[in-house]
N, C-alpha and C positions, 0 to 999 in steps of 0.2 A: 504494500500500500504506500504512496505517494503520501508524505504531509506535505501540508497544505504550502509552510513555507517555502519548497523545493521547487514550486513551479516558475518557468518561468516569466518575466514579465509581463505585463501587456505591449502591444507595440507602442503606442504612446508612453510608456514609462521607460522601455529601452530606449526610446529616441532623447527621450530627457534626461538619460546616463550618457547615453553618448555625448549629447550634445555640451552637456559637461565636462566629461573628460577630453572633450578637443578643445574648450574653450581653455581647458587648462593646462593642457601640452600648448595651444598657441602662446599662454603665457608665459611657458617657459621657455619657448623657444624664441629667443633675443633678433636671431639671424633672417627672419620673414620679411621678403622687400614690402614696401608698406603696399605695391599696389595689390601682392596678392594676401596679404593681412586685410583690406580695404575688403575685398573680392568675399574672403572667409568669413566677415562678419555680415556684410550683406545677406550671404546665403543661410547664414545660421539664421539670422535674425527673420529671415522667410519663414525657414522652419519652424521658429517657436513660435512667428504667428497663426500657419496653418495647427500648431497644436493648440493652439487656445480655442479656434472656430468651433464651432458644432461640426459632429461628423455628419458629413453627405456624403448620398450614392455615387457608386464612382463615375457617371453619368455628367453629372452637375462636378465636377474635381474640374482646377485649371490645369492645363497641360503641366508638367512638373520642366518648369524652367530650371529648376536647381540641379538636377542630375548631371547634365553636361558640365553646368560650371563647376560641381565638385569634382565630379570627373579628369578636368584642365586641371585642376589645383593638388590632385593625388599624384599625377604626370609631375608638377612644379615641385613637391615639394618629398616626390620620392627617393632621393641621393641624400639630400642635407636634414633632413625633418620623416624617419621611415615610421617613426611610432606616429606623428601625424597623418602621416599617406596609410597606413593599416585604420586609424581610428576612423579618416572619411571615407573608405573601402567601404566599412563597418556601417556608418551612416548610411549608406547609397544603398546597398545591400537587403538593410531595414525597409527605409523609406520603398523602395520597392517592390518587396515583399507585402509593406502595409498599403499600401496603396493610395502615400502621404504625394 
């Protein structure tokens, strides 16, 4: 038997871990050119708003602009920043799957 604490999250609450733990790898990584720190906080900042909305049918969803540009920014920041480029993987992966 499964207790109850072992499951895992819902996708809105993993997105809300993730999006945490990138915003705090972006902090600690010092070396991020500002345009694509600029770029990273945009896209987060989409995200949290789509989690605050009410959920709608996937019908009525705006096209997911954010995926490409996380996307470009996993490519950017895969050499110098790798725990960041696995964390937005991680994000993209979610967002995906949830159908954020």
């Amino acid at each position: 038997m499964i207790k109850p604490d072992t499951h895992p999250a819902d996708p809105p609450q993993q997105l809300r871990q993730i999006l945490q733990r990138v915003h705090a790898e972006l902090v600690a990584a010092p070396r991020v050119d500002a345009a694509s720190r600029r770029l990273l906080h945009e896209v987060l900042g989409d995200i949290e708003r789509v989690l605050g909305e009410p959920a709608r049918p996937a019908a009525e969803r705006p096209a997911r602009a954010h995926t490409p540009r996380l996307e470009a920014l996993v490519i950017a920041f895969e050499a110098e920043h790798p725990t960041l480029a696995g964390s937005l993987r991680q994000l993209i992966d979610l967002l995906d799957r949830g159908g954020f």
